[in-house]
C-alpha positions as CSV (number, residue, x, y, z in Angstrom):
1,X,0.0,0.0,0.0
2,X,1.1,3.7,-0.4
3,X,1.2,5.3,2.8
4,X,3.5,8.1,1.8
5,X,0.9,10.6,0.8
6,X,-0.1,10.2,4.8
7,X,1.8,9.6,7.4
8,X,0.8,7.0,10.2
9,X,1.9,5.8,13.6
10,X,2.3,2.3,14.8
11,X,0.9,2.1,18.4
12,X,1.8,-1.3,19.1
13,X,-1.7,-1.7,19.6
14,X,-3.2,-5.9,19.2
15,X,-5.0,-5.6,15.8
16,X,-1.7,-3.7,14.0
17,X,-3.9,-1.1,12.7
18,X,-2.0,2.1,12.3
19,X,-3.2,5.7,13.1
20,X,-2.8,8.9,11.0
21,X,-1.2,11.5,12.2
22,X,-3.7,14.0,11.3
23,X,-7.4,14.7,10.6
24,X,-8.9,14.5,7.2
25,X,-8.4,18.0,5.9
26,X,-5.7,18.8,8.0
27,X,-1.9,19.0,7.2
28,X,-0.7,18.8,11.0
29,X,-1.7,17.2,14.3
30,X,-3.4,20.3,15.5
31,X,-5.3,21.3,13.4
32,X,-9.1,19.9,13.1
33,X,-9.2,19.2,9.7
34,X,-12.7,19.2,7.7
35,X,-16.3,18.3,9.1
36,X,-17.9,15.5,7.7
37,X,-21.3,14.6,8.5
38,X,-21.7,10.9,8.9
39,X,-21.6,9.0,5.7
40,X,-20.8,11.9,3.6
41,X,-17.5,12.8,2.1
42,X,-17.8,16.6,1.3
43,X,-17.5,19.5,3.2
44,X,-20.9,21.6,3.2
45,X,-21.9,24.6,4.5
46,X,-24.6,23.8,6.8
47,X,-24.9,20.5,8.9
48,X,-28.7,20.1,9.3
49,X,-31.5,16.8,9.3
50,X,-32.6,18.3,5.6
51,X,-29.6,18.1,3.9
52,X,-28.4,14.8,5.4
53,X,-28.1,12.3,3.0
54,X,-27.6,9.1,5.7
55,X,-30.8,10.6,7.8
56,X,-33.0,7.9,8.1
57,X,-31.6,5.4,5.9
58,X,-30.8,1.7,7.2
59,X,-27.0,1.6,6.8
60,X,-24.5,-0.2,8.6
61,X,-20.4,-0.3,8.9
62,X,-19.7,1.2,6.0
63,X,-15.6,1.1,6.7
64,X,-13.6,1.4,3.0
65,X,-16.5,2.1,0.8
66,X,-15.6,5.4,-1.0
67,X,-19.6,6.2,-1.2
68,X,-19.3,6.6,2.5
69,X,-16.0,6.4,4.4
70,X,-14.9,10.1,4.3
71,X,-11.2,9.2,4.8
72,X,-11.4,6.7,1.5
73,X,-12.6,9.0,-0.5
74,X,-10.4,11.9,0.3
75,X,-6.9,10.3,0.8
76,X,-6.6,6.9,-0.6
77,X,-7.3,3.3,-1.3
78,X,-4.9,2.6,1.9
79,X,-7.1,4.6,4.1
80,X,-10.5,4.6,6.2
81,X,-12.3,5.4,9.0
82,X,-12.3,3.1,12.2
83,X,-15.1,0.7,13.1
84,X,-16.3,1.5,16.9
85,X,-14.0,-1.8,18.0
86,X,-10.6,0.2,16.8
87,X,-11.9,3.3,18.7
88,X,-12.2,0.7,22.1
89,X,-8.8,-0.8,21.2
90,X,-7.3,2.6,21.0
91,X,-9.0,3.9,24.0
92,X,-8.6,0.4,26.0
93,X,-4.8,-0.3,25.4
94,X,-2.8,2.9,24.5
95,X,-2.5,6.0,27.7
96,X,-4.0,8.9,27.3
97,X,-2.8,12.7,28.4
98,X,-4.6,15.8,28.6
99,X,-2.0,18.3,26.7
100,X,-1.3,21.3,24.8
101,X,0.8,21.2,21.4
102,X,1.3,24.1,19.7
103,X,-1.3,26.1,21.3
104,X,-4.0,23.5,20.6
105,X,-5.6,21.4,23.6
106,X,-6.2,17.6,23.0
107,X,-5.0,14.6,24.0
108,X,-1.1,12.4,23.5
109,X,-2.3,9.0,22.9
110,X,0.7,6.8,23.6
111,X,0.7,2.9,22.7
112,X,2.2,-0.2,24.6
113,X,5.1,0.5,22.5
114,X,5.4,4.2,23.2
115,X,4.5,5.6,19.8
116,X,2.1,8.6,20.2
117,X,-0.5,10.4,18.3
118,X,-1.8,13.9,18.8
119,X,-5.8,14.1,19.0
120,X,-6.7,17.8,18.7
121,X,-10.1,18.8,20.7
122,X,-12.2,19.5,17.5
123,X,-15.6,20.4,18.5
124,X,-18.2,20.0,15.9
125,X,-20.5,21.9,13.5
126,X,-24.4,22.1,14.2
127,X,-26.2,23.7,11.4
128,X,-23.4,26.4,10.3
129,X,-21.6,27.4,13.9
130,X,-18.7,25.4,15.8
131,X,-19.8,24.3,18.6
132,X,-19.1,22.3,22.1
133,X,-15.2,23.2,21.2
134,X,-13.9,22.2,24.2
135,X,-14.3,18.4,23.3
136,X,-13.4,16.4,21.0
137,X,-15.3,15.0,18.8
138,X,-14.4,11.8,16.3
139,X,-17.0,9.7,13.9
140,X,-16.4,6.0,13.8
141,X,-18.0,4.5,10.8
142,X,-20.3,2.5,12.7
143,X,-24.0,2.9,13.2
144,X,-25.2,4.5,16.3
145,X,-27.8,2.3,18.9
146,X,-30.1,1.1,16.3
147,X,-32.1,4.3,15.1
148,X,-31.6,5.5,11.4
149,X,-30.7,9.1,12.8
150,X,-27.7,8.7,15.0
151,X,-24.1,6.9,14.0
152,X,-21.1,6.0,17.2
153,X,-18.8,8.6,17.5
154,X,-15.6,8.9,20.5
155,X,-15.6,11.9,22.3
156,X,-13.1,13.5,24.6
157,X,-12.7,16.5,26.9
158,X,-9.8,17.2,29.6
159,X,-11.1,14.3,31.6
160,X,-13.8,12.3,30.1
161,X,-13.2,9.7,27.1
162,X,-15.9,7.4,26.1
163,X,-19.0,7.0,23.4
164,X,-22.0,8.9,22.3
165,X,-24.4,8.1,19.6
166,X,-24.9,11.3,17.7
167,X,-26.8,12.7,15.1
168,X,-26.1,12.3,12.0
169,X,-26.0,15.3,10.7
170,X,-23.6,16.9,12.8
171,X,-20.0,17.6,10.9
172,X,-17.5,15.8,12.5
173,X,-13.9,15.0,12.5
174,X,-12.2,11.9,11.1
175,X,-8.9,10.6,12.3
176,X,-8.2,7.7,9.7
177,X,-6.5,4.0,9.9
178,X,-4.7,1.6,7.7
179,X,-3.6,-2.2,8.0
C-alpha cells in the first residue's frame, strides 16, 4: 500500500492497525481538519437533518466504501475510518494525556510500545456554527444504537473519554487507519 501521501503511527496496539497523524483535511496534528457529517464525504456549508443524506436510511459499517468512508474518499485506497471496536482498542490499550501542542488542547495517545499520536479537541459543527469546542469529537464509521438518525462517535474532553451516539448530521472529525 502507499502510505507516503499520509503519514501514520504504529501504536503497538493488538489488531496492528495504524493511526494517521492527522485529521482528514488537515496537514498537522493540531489542526481539526474538515467536518464531515456521517456517511458523507464533502464539506458543506450547513450540517442540518434536511440536507443529510444518511438521515433515516438503514446503513450499517460502511468502513472502505468510497460512497461513504470520508477518509477513503479523500486520501486513498490505503485509508479509512475506524469501526467502533478500533476506537475501544485505542482507547482500552494505548495511555492517554490531557495536553497542549502548539497552542491547541487535546490529547497524547501513547501505545504499549510508546509511539504517540496527537488528538486535537475538534468540536463540531451544528447547522453552520462550531460548537461544544472544548471536546473532541471523532466519527467511527459504525451505526449509532439502532435508530436510522444517529451513527457512534468517540468523544473526549480534559477528563472524560468514552462513546456517544450522535446525530447524523452533525459535521465531525475523522482521524483515519490503515492495515
Amino acid at each position: 500500500p502507499d502510505y507516503n501521501v499520509h503519514e501514520y503511527v504504529d501504536l503497538g496496539l493488538p489488531s496492528g492497525l495504524k493511526w494517521a497523524t492527522c485529521n482528514v483535511g488537515a496537514t498537522t496534528p493540531e489542526e481539526y481538519g474538515n467536518y464531515y457529517a456521517w456517511g458523507e464525504t464533502t464539506t458543506k456549508v450547513s450540517y442540518d437533518q434536511s440536507n443529510s443524506v444518511t438521515y433515516g436510511q438503514q446503513i450499517s459499517d460502511f468502513s472502505g466504501n468510497a460512497t461513504y468512508d470520508a477518509a477513503r474518499a479523500n486520501w486513498s485506497s490505503t485509508w479509512r475510518m475506524p469501526t467502533k471496536a478500533e476506537m475501544e482498542e485505542l482507547l482500552n490499550n494505548c495511555t492517554w494525556t490531557w495536553t497542549t501542542q502548539n497552542g491547541v488542547n487535546g490529547y497524547t495517545v501513547t501505545g504499549p510500545n510508546g509511539n504517540s499520536i496527537f488528538l486535537p479537541i475538534t468540536g463540531f459543527m451544528y447547522g453552520k456554527d462550531l460548537t461544544d469546542d472544548e471536546w473532541g469529537f471523532y466519527w467511527s464509521n459504525s451505526y449509532g444504537n439502532g435508530a436510522m438518525s444517529n451513527a457512534s462517535s468517540m468523544f473526549s474532553i480534559s477528563n472524560i473519554i468514552d462513546w456517544n451516539h450522535a446525530a447524523r448530521r452533525y459535521g465531525k472529525s475523522v482521524r483515519p487507519v490503515c492495515q
